[in-house]
C-alpha positions as CSV (number, residue, x, y, z in Angstrom):
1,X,0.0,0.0,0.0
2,X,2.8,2.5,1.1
3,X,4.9,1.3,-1.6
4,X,1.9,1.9,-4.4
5,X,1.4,5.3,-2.6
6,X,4.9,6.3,-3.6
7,X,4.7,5.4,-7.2
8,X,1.5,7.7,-7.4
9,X,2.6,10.9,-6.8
10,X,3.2,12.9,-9.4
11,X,5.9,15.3,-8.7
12,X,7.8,13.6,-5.7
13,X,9.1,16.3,-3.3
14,X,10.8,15.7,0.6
15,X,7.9,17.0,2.2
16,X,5.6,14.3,0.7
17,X,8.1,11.6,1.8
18,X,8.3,13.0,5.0
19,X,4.6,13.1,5.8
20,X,4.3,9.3,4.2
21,X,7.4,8.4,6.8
22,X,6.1,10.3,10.0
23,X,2.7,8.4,8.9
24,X,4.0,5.4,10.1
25,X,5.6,6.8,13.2
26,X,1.9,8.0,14.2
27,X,1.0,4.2,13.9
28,X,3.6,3.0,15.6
29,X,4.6,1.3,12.8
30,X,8.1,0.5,10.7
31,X,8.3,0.9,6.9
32,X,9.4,-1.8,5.2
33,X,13.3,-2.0,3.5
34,X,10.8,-1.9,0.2
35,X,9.2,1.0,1.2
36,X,12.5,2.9,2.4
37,X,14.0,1.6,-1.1
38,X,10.9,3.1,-3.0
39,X,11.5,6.5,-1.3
40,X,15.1,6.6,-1.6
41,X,15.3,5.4,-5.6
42,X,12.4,8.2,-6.1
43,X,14.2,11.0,-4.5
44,X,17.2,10.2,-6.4
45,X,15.8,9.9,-9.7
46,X,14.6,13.8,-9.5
47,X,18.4,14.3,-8.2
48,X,17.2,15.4,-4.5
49,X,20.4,13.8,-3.1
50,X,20.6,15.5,-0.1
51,X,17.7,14.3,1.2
52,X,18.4,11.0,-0.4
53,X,21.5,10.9,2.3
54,X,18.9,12.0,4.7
55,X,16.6,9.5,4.3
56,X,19.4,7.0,4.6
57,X,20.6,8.0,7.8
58,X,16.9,7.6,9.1
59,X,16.3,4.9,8.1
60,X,19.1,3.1,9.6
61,X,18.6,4.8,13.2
62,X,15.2,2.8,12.9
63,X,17.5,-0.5,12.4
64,X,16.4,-0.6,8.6
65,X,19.8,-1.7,7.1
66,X,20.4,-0.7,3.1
67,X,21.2,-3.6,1.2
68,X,23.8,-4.1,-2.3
69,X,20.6,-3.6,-4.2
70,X,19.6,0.1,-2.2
71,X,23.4,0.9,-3.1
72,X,23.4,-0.2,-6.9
73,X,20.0,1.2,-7.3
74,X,21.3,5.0,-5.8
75,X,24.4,4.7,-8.1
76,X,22.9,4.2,-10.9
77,X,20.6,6.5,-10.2
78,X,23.8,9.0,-10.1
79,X,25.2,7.5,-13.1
80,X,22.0,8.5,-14.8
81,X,21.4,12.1,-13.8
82,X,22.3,15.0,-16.1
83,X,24.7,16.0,-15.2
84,X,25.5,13.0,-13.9
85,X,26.5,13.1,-10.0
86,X,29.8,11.4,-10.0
87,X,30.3,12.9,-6.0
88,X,27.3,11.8,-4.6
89,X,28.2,8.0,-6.2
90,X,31.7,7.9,-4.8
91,X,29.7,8.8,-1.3
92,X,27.2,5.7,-1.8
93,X,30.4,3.7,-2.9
94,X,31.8,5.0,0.6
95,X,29.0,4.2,2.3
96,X,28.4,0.8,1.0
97,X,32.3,-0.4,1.8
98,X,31.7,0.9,5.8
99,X,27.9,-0.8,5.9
100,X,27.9,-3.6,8.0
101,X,26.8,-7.0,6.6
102,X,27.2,-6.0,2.9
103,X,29.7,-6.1,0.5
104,X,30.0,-3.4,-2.7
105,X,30.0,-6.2,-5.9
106,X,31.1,-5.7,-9.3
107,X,28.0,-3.6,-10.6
108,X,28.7,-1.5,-7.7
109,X,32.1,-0.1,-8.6
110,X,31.3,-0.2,-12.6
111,X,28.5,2.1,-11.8
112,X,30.5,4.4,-9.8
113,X,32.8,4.4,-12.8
114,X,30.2,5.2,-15.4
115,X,29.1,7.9,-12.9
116,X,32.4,9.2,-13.0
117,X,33.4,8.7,-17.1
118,X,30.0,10.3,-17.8
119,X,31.0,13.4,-16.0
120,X,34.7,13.4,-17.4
121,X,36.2,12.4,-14.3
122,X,38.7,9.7,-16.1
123,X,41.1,10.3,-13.2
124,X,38.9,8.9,-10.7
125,X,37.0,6.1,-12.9
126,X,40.3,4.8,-13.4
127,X,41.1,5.2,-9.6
128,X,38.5,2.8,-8.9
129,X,39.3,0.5,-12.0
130,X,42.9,0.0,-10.3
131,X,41.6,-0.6,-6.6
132,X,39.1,-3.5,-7.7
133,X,41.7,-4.7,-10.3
134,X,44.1,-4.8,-6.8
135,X,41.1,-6.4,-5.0
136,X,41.8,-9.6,-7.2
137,X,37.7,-9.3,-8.7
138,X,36.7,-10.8,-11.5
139,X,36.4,-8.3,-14.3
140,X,34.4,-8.5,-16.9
141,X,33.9,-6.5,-20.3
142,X,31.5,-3.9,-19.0
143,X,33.8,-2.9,-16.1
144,X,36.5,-2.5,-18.9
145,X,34.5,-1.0,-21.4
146,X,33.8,2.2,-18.8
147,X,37.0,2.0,-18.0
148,X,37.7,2.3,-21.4
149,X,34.8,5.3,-21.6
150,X,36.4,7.3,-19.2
151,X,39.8,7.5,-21.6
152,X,37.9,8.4,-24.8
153,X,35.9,11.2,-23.1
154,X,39.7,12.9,-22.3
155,X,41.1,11.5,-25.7
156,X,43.3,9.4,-23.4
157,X,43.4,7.2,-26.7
158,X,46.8,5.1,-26.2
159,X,45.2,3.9,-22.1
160,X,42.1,3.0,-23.9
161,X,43.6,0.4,-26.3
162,X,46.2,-0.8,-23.4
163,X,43.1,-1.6,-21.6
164,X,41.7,-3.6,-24.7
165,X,44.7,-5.7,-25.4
166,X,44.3,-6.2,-21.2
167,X,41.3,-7.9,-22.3
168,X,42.8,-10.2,-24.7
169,X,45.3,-11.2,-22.6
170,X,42.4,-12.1,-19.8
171,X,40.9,-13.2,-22.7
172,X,37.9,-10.9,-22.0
173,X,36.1,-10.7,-25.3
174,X,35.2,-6.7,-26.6
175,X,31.2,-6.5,-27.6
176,X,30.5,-3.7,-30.4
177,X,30.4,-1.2,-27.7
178,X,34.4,-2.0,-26.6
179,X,35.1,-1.6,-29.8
180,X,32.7,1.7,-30.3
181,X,34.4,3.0,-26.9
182,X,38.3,2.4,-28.3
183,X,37.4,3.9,-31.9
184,X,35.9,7.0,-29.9
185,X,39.1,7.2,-27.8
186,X,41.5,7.6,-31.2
187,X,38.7,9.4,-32.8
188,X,39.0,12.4,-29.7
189,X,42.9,12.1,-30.1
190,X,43.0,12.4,-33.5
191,X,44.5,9.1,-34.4
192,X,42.0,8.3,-37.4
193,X,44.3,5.6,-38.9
194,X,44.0,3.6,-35.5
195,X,40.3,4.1,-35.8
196,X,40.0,2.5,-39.4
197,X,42.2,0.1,-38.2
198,X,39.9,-1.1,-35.0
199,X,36.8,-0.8,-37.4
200,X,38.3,-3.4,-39.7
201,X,39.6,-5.6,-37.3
202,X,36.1,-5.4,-36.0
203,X,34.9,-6.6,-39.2
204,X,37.7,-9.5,-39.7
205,X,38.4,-7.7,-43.3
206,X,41.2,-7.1,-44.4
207,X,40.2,-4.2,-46.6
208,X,37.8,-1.2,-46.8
209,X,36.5,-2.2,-50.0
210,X,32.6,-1.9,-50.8
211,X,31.7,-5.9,-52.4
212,X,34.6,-7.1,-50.1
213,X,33.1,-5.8,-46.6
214,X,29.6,-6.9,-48.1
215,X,30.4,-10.7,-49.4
216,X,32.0,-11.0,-45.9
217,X,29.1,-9.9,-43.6
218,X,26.8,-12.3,-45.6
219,X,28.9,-15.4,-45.7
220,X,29.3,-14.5,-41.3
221,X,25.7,-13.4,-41.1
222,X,27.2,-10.3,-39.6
223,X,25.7,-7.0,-38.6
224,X,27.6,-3.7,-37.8
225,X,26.7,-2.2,-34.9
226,X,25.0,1.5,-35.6
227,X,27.4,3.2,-32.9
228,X,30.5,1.3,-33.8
229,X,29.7,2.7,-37.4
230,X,29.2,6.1,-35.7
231,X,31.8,5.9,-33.6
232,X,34.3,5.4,-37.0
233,X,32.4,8.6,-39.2
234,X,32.9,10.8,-35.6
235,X,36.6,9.7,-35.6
236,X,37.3,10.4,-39.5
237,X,35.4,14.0,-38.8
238,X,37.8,14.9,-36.1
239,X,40.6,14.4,-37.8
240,X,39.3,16.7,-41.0
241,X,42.2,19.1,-40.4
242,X,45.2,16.8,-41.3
243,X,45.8,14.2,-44.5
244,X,42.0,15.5,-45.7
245,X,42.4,13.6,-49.1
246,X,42.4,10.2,-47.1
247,X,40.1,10.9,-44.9
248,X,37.6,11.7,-47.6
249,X,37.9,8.7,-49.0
250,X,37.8,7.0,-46.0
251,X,34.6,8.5,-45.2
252,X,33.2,7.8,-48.9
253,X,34.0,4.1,-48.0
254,X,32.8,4.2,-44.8
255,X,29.0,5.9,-46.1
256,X,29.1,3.4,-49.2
257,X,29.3,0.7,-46.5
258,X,26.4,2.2,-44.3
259,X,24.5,2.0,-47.3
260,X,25.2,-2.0,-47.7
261,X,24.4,-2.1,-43.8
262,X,20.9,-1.6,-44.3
263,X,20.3,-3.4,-47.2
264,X,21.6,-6.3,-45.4
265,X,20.1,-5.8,-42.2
């Protein structure tokens, strides 16, 4: 009932939370750990943070304890925002190592990452990248991908692609996106060659040419990814300034082969 209650408001403010709260305190009663979760996930969805930490600190004086869940939910939550809150998740991440009973997971410190490479703090995505790395974790592509994200959004081309052949050598396999994120990253630091270079290793072709690239997707049933396509136009566009000729012709190649894309798809 409390929890439907929550979902119905319309424009969520403190003051509503508080009387739903102090409406169980009149009862003598305890929300639930799904009610406080409701509550908290709300307020930080319409970025009221501060009384996001509020409502946390309540809620454990009343022995409610947050769970991994609570703490992935609030930094993603931060992760999300615009602009995202990359302080406010390094506080949840804070709070989560210190919480009794609970341990921050994988998802936890990715999210705090993507919190962090969404707001251009590469410094400090990476910071966390190296403690869990140092933590002996499990690391799987998504933490390396926004590890990865956090370099291309500075240009910080050359860590990027050390992180990728890190990959290999764990023998992590990169998704489209990986390979999106490291074309970004040379893209930003002008390395357009690399980029071409990642974009047909992506393919497995050994050549940018139009039937060549085509026969070869329909003999692997493959299909470009739309932002890894992107990602390689963005790159060539960056670079406009230097070796133009080439990159015009790269770019001719590259909108001939869009054009094949969707036929195929």
């Amino acid at each position: 009932m409390a929890t439907s209650l929550v979902y119905s408001m319309a424009t969520p403010t403190p003051h509503a939370y508080d009387i739903l709260i102090s409406g169980f305190a009149r009862r003598d009663l305890l929300p639930s750990l799904t009610t406080y979760q409701t509550v908290l996930l709300s307020l930080a969805t319409t970025s009221q943070f501060d009384q996001t930490m509020s409502l946390l600190t309540h809620m454990r004086r009343r022995g409610i304890r947050p769970t991994i869940y609570t703490y992935n939910s609030l930094l993603n939550a931060c992760a999300q925002s615009k602009p995202p809150r990359w302080k406010e998740a390094l506080s949840f991440l804070s709070q989560c190592q210190r919480e009794p009973g609970i341990t921050p997971d994988l998802v936890s410190y990715t999210t705090a990452m993507r919190a962090c490479a969404r707001a251009r703090k590469s410094k400090k995505a990476l910071e966390i990248f190296r403690v869990i790395q140092d933590m002996g974790m499990e690391l799987d592509v998504y933490c390396y991908t926004t590890a990865m994200n956090a370099c291309a959004n500075d240009g910080n081309w050359k860590t990027a692609l050390a992180l990728m052949e890190e990959m290999a050598e764990r023998g992590i396999s990169p998704n489209e996106f990986t390979y999106s994120v490291a074309i970004t990253a040379c893209g930003n630091g002008g390395q357009w060659s690399k980029a071409l270079e990642l974009l047909d290793k992506y393919l497995h072709s050994q050549f940018f040419v139009y039937m060549d690239i085509t026969q070869k997707m329909r003999s692997m049933n493959m299909k470009i990814n739309t932002i890894t396509y992107n990602s390689a136009i963005s790159a060539l566009a960056k670079a406009a300034r230097t070796e133009s000729k080439q990159q015009r012709r790269g770019m001719w190649q590259f909108w001939t082969m869009g054009c094949s894309i969707r036929s195929i798809q």
